[in-house]
N, C-alpha and C positions, 0 to 999 in steps of 0.2 A: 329570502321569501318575501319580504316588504315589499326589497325593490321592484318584483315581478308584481306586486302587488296597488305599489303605486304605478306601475308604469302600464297597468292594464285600465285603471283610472284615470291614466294621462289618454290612454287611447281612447279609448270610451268617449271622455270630452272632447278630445280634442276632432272624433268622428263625428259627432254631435254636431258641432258647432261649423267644421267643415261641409257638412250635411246643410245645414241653412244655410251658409253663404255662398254654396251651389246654387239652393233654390232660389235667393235671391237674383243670383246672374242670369237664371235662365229667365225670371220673367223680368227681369229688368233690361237685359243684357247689356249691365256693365257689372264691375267689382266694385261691392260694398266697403268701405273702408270700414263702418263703424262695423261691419259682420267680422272684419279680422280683429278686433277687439272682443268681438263676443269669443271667438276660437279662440283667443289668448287665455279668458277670462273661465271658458269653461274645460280649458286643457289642466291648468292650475289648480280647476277647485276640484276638477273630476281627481285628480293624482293626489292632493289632501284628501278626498273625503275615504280613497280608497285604502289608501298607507295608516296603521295602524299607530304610526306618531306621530302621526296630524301635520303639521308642518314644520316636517325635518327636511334637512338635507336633499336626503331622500327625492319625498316628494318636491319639492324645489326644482331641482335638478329636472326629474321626468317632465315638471312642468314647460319649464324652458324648452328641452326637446321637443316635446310632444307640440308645443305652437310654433315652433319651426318651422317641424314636419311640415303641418298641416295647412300652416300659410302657404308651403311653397309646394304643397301637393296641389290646393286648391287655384295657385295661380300657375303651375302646371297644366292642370287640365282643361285652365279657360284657354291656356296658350295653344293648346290642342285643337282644342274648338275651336276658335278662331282663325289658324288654319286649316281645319278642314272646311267651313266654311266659305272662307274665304277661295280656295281650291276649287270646290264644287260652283259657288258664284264664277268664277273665270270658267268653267269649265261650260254650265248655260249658255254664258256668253256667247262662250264659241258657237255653239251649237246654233244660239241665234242668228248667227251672223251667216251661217252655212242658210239657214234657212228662207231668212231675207235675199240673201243670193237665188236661193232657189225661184223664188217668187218674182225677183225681177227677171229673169231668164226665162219664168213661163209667160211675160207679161202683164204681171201686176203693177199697177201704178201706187207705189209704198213710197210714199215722201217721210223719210223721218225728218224733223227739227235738229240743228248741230247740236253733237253732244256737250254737254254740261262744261265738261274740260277737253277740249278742241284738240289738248294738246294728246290724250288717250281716246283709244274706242270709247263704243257705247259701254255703258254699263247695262246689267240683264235687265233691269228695273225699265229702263229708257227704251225697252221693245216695246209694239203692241202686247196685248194680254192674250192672242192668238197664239203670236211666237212664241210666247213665253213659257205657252199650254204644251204646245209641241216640243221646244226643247226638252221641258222634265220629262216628257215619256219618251225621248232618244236617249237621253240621261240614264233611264232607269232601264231600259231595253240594252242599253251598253253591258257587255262582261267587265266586273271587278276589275278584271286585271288588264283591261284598257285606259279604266280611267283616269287613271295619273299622266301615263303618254296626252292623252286627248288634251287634257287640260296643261300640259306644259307645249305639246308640240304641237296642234289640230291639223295643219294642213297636211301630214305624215298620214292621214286617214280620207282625203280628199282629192279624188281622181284629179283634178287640174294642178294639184300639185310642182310637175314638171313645167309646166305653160307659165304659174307662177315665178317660178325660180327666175326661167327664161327671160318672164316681164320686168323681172329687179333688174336682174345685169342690162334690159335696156334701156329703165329709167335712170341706171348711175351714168349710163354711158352717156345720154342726154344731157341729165344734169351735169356733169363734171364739163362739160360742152358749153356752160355757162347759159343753159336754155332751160326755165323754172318750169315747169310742171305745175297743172293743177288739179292737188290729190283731193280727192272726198275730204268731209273735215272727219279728223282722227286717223287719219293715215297718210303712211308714206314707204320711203322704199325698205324701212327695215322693219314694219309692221303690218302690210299687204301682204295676204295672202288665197284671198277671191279674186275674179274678176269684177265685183262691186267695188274694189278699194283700188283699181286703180283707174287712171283717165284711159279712157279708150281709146286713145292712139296710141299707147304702151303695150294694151294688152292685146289687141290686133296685129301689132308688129310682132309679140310673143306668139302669135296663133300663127301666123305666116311663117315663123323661122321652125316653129313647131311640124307645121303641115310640111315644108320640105324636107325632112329626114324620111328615111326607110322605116319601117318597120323596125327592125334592128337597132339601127339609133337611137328612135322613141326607146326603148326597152332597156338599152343600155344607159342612156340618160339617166331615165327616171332611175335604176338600181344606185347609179355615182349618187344624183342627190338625196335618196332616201337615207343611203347607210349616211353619208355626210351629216345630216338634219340630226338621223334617229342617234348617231355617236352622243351626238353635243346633250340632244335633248336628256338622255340614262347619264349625262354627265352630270346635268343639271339636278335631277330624279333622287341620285344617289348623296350628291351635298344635301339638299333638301334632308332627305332620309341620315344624312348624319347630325345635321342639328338642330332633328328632333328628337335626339336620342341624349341632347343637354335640357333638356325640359325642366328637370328640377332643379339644377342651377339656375335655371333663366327663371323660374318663381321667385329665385330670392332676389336676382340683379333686377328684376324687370319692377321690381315697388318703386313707388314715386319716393323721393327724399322725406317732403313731409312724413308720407304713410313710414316710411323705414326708422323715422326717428321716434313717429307718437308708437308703433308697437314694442320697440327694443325698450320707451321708454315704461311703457307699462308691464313687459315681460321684468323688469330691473325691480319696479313695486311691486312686484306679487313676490319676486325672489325677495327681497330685501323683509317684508310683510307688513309693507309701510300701510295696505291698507287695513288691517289690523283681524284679519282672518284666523292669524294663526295661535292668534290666544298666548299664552309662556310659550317658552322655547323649547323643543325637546331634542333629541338624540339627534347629532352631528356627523354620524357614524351610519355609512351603512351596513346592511345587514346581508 
C-alpha cells in the first residue's frame, strides 16, 4: 500500500513540475534546463511527502522513476510539437509557392529577394503577408487526411504536375549535355515543381512535348507519374509515422550531455539524501 502510495506522490510531482516546464516551452519555445531540475526536485519530494516512511526505499525508488518518466514525457511531447510544426510550416510553404505561381501566371509583377539559404526554397516567413494570409486559409480549408500527403508530396495535388515531371527529364537531359541551366535561386531539377521554379526554355519544351500527345497519353502519363510520386511519398509518410512511435526514447537520447549528467546527477542526491530531506533513515523494505 506505501508503494501505491509513494508512487501516487511521485505522480503528483512529478505532473506538477512537467506541467511548468510545458508552460515554460510554450512561451519561450525552447527546453528549460533548470525546469528539469524542478521536475526532478518535485517528483522526489512529491513520493516522500506522500510514503508514510518518509524517505525509504520506497519512496527513493518512485522518485527516480517518476523524473524519468516525466523528463522524457516532457521531451517527448516538445518532440512532437516540433514536428508537427515543423510539418504544418513546410506545408504553408507549399501552399505559398502554389500561390505565387498563381499570381505570376495571372500577371502579377511579385519580385521576391533570394532566399536566405539559396541552397533551399523560401521559407513561409520570406512570403508577402498576403500569401501568407492565403495560405493559412487553404491550409485550414484542406481535409485532415490530405495534409500530410500535401506537405510531404504538393505537386501530387497540382494539375501541372505531369508538365513538371516532363520538364525534369528535360532539364537532366540538357544538363547531362554539359549545358548549365539557370534555375530560380532555391531550385533545381530535383526540387522544381511549378512552372515558377523552372527557366522557361525547360518548361516550354515540357508544354510542347506535352501538347503533342492525345488525349490518351496525357491521361495515361499523368496515372504512371502519380502512383510513382504517391508510392514513394506513403513511403516516406509511413517511416515518418514509425518514428514517431519512438518518442519516448528519443526524450531520453535527445538531452544534451551537460543536461544528462547535472539531472542523473541530482536524481543520485535525492536518492542517496545527500540533501538532507530525509531526516534518520527508515524502512529499506518495501511494503
Amino acid at each position: 500500500m506505501n508503494t501505491l502510495r509513494a508512487l501516487a506522490g511521485g505522480l503528483a510531482g512529478g505532473l506538477v513540475g512537467g506541467a511548468v516546464l510545458l508552460l515554460v516551452y510554450t512561451i519561450s519555445d525552447r527546453f528549460s534546463a533548470l525546469g528539469g531540475l524542478l521536475v526532478i526536485a518535485l517528483a522526489f519530494i512529491g513520493a516522500r511527502a506522500a510514503s508514510r516512511d518518509g524517505w525509504s526505499t520506497t519512496s527513493r525508488v518512485m522518485g527516480v522513476l517518476m523524473s524519468i518518466l516525466f523528463l522524457c514525457a516532457v521531451k517527448s511531447i516538445i518532440f512532437h510539437h516540433r514536428i508537427a510544426s515543423a510539418e504544418r510550416e513546410i506545408a504553408l510553404a507549399n501552399f505559398a509557392e502554389v500561390i505565387m505561381d498563381e499570381r505570376v501566371r495571372d500577371g502579377d509583377r511579385i519580385v521576391l529577394p533570394p532566399p536566405k539559404d539559396e541552397s533551399i526554397s523560401y521559407t513561409f516567413e520570406e512570403y508577402p503577408t498576403a500569401v501568407r494570409d492565403e495560405a493559412k486559409l487553404r491550409w485550414r480549408e484542406m481535409p485532415a487526411d490530405d495534409r500530410p500527403l500535401f506537405g510531404m508530396a504538393p505537386w501530387l495535388f497540382h494539375d501541372d504536375f505531369p508538365i513538371a515531371e516532363l520538364a525534369k527529364e528535360k532539364a537532366n537531359r540538357i544538363e547531362s549535355d554539359g549545358v548549365a541551366l539557370e534555375w530560380p535561386p532555391g531550385y533545381g531539377p530535383d526540387s522544381a515543381w511549378l512552372k515558377s521554379h523552372f527557366p522557361a526554355v525547360v518548361w516550354n519544351a515540357a508544354i510542347a512535348r506535352w501538347d503533342g500527345m492525345n488525349s490518351e497519353e496525357q491521361e495515361q502519363f499523368r496515372q504512371d507519374q502519380t502512383a510513382e510520386a504517391e508510392d514513394l511519398a506513403q513511403l516516406k509518410l509511413k517511416i515518418g509515422t514509425t518514428l514517431k512511435k519512438f518518442a519516448l526514447p528519443y526524450g531520453f537520447l535527445s538531452f544534451r550531455a551537460f543536461e544528462l549528467i547535472c539531472y542523473l546527477a541530482l536524481i543520485l542526491l535525492f536518492y542517496v539524501d545527500a540533501l538532507g530531506f530525509g531526516g534518520r533513515r527508515q524502512s529499506d523494505v518495501f511494503e
